[in-house]
N, C-alpha and C positions, 0 to 999 in steps of 0.2 A: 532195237538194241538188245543185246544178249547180257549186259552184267551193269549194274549201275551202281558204285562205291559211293556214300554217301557219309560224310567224315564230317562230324561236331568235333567244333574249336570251342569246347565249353566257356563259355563267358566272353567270349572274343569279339565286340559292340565295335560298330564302327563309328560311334555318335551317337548323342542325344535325340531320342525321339520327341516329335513335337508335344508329346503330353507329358516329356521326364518330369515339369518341373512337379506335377500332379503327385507323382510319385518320390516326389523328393530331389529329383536326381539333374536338375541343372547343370551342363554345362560337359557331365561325364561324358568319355572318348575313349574307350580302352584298348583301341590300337595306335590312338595317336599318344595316348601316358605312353606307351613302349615305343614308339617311336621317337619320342623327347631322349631317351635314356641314352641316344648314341650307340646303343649295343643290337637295334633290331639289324639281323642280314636277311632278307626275302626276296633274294632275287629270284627265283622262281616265280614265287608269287605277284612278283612286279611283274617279270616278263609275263605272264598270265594276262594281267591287268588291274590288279588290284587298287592301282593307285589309277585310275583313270575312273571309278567308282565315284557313283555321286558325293560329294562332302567329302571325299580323301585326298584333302591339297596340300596334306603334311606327307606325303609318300609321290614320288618320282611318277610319273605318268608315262606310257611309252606308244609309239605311233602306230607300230603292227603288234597289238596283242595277241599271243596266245592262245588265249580262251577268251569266255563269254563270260560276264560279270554285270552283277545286279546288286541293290542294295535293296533291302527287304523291312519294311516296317511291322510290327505285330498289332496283329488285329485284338490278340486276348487281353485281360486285362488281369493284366500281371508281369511278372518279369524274372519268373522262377523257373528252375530246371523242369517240370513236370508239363508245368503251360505250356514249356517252350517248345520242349520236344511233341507234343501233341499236336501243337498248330504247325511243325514243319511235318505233320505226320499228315495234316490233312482237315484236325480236330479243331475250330476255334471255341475258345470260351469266354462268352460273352462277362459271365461273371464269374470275380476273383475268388481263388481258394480259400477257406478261412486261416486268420493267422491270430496269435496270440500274444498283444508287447504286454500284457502284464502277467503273461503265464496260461496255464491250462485251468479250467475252471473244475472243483473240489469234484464234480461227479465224473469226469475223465480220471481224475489221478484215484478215488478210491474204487475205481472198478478195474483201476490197473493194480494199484496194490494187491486188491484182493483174488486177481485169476495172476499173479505172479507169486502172491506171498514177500515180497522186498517192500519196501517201504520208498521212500521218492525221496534226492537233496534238488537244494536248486530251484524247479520250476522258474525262471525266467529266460529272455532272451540274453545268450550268449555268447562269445568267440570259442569258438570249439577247443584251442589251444589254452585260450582260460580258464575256460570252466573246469576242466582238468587239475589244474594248478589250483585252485582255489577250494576245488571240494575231492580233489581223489584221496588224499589225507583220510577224510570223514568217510570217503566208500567205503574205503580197504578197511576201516575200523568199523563200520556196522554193516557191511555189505548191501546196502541202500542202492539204487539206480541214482546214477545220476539222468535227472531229467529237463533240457532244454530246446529252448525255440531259437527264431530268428526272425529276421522280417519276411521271409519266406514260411510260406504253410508248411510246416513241419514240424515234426516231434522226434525227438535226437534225444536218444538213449544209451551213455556211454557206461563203459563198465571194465575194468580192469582185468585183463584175459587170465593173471592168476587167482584172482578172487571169484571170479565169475564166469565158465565155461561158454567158448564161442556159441556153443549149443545152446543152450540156457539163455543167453544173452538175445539170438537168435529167434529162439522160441518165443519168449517176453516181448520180443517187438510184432513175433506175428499177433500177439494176444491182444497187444496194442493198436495194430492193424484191424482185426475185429471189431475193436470198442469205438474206434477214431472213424465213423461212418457216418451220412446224414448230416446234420449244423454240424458238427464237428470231423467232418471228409477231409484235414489235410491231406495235401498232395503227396507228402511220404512220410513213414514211419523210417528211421535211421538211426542205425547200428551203430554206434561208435568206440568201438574196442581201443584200448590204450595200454601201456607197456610203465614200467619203473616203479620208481620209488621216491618217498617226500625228500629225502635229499639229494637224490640227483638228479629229481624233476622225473616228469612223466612225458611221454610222447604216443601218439596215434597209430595203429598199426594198419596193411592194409589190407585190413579184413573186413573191412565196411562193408556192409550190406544195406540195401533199399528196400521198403514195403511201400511201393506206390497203389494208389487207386488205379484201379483198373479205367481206361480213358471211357468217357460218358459219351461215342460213338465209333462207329467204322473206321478204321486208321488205314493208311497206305498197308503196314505191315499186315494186316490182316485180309486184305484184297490181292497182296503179292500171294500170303501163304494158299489161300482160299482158290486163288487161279492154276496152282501146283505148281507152283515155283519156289526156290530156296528164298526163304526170308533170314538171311543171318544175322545176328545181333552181337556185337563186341563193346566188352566194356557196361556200363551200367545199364543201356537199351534194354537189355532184356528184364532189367530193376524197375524202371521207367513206364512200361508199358504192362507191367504183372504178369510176364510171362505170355501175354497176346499176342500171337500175331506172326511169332518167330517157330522157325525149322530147325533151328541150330545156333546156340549161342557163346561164347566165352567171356568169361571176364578178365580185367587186368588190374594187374598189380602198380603199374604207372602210362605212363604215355608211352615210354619208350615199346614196352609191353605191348599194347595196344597199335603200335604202329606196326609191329612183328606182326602181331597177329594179324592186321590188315594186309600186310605185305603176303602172308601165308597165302589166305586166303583169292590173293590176287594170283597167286598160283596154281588154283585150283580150278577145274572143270567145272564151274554149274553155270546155270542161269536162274538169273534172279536180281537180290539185291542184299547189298551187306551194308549194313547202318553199325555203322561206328561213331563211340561218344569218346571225348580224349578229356580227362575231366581236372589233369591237374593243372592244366591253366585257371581254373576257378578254382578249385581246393587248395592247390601248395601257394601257388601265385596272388590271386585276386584277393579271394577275403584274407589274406595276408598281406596287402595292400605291398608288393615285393613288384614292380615296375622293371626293376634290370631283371629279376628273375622268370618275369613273365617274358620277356623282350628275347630274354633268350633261350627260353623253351621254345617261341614260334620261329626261332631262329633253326633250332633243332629240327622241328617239323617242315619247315621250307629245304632243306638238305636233303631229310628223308620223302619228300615228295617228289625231287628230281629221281632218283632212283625207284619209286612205288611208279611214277607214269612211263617206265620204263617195261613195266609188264602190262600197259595198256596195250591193247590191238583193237581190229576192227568189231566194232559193236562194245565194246568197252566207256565209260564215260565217269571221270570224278566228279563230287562235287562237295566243295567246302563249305561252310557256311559254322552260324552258331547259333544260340537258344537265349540268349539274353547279352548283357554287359556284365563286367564287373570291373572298373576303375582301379587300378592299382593306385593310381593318384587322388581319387577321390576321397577325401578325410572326415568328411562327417559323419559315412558312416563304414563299416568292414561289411556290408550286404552287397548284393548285387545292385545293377542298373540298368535304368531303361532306356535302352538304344538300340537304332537301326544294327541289323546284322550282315553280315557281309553272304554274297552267295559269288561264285567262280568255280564253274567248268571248265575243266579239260578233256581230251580223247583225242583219237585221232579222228573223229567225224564231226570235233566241234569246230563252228568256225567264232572267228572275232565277231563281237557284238557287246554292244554295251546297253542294257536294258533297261538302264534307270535306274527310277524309284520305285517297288511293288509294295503293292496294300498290304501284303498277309504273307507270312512264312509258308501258309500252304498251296501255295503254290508251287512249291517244293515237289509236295506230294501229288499234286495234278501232273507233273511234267514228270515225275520216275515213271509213275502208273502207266503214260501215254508211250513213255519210252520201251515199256517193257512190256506193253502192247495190254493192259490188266485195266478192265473196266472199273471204274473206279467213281462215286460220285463227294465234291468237298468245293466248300465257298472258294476253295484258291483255283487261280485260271492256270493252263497249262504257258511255258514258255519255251517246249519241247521242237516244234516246227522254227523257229526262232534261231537258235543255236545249232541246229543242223545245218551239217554243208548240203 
């Protein structure tokens, strides 16, 4: 194969994995909340196969699929953007990132104080849209970081982009990226720039930025770059991975963005592989717990994928899939969850096949590498001879 498009549906679970309830997460389904809503359209994605997909009995099933569709369990032990994309990368991690429900412990926060000079509000786990509301008041008036977590390893650093220069902001979290290493390695350091004023409320702008750890092995992207082939990265992939591994990156400002840019890119002459992450299904959507709004962004993305496998040709191959759940129906908590992820191929050299259940997202990463002929070695089995005609 000569181009392999590889497209994250950020938080898009097809199901509960058989150890959600470990993780809290009983019962969560984040394609079938959007599908209750009456508002999901995917017929592409139908015709594909996606409702022929182990456990997908709330979506239409159809007799000559399209494509080749598998449901994918994860081997890591987590259910966070960072794990997630590592093990479709290739990476498993057998153990979970560290996380923080009663906040960052006092020798994290005064060695960020003091290589920032700001001072810290907050430390706790919070809704990103809250925490805003509750302490931007108190930034803007001492110019303090706002400092929160979540059930996910991460440290989220918001800051008012008049009080506090993107730069600045930017800087501070790589500082905080330095300090946040060893027992204390969350999966990202994160930017959280915000706009307004206490009376007409504040909102998030999209200037976000990620400081992930760099992944603790070999990832497909770096075996694609290493072979001499275009590794392209759109959207936070290149946040994700720390800048490993890629040739060429861009980021986006939303999904629509990102879909452009994928579509560009399908335009273009290389060989290789372009890994795109679409992330406002989990950001605007999921931890917003917004089910028609999630229903109808994948509504938007099944539109714009009729027309993107429309500059597929021979040696071309998509493929969908996602890094975790997040429930928009799920209420006990606004976090992500732990569920089977969807995977669907199209090209014109894919044939119908329905593959099951797979142990590990990286399998992902065995079957692009095989595809795109890059020796490559990762605990996931290839399913590349499978879906070829």
């Amino acid at each position: 194969m000569k181009r392999v498009f590889l497209i994250v549906l950020d938080s898009c679970g097809v199901g509960a994995a058989p150890d959600a309830a470990d993780f809290g997460d009983a019962g969560s389904n984040t394609l079938r909340s959007c599908a209750q809503t009456g508002a999901l359209r995917i017929p592409n994605l139908i015709s594909a196969g996606i409702g022929n997909m182990d456990g997908v009995d709330y979506l239409p099933s159809v007799s000559a699929p399209r494509g080749a569709v598998a449901r994918l369990r994860e081997a890591s032990m987590g259910k966070d953007t960072t794990i997630g994309h590592w093990e479709i990368a290739g990476v498993v991690s057998p153990t979970p990132l560290p996380t923080y429900p009663q906040g960052f412990p006092r020798e994290v926060l005064d060695a960020f104080e003091a290589a920032t000079g700001r001072g810290v509000l907050c430390n706790l786990p919070y809704s990103g849209t809250d925490v805003i509301r509750d302490y931007g008041k108190e930034h803007l008036e001492t110019g303090k970081w706002i400092v929160y977590t979540s059930a996910d390893s991460v440290f989220q650093v918001a800051a008012h982009e008049g009080k506090v220069p993107l730069e600045e902001l930017y800087d501070g979290c790589r500082k905080a990226r330095a300090i946040l290493q060893g027992r204390h390695g969350v999966g990202r350091v994160i930017a959280r720039p915000f706009v307004g004023d206490p009376e007409t409320g504040f909102t998030r702008t999209s200037n976000r930025h990620d400081f992930s750890l760099e992944p603790p092995g070999k990832t497909m992207l770096d075996a694609v770059k290493g072979a001499g082939l275009a590794s392209i990265a759109v959207g936070k992939i290149q946040d994700i991975f720390a800048g490993r591994g890629t040739t060429e990156y861009v980021y986006n400002k939303s999904n629509a963005d990102g879909m452009a840019h994928a579509l560009h890119y399908a335009r273009q002459d290389f060989r290789g592989l372009c890994f795109v992450n679409l992330v406002d299904f989990d950001m605007v959507y999921g931890h917003r717990r917004d089910p028609l709004g999630y229903a109808r962004a994948l509504s938007e993305f099944d539109a714009w994928l009729g027309d993107f496998c429309k500059e597929l040709t021979a040696g071309d191959i998509v493929m969908i899939t996602a890094d975790h759940g997040c429930d928009p129906c799920y209420t006990a908590t606004t976090d992500h969850t732990r569920e089977y992820v969807p995977l669907v191929a199209l090209g014109p050299e894919v044939k119908s096949v329905n593959l099951g259940t797979r142990n590990t997202f990286a399998d992902i990463a065995a079957t692009v590498t095989e595809l795109l002929g890059v020796p490559y070695e990762t605990p996931g089995f290839s399913f590349a001879q499978q879906i070829l005609r």
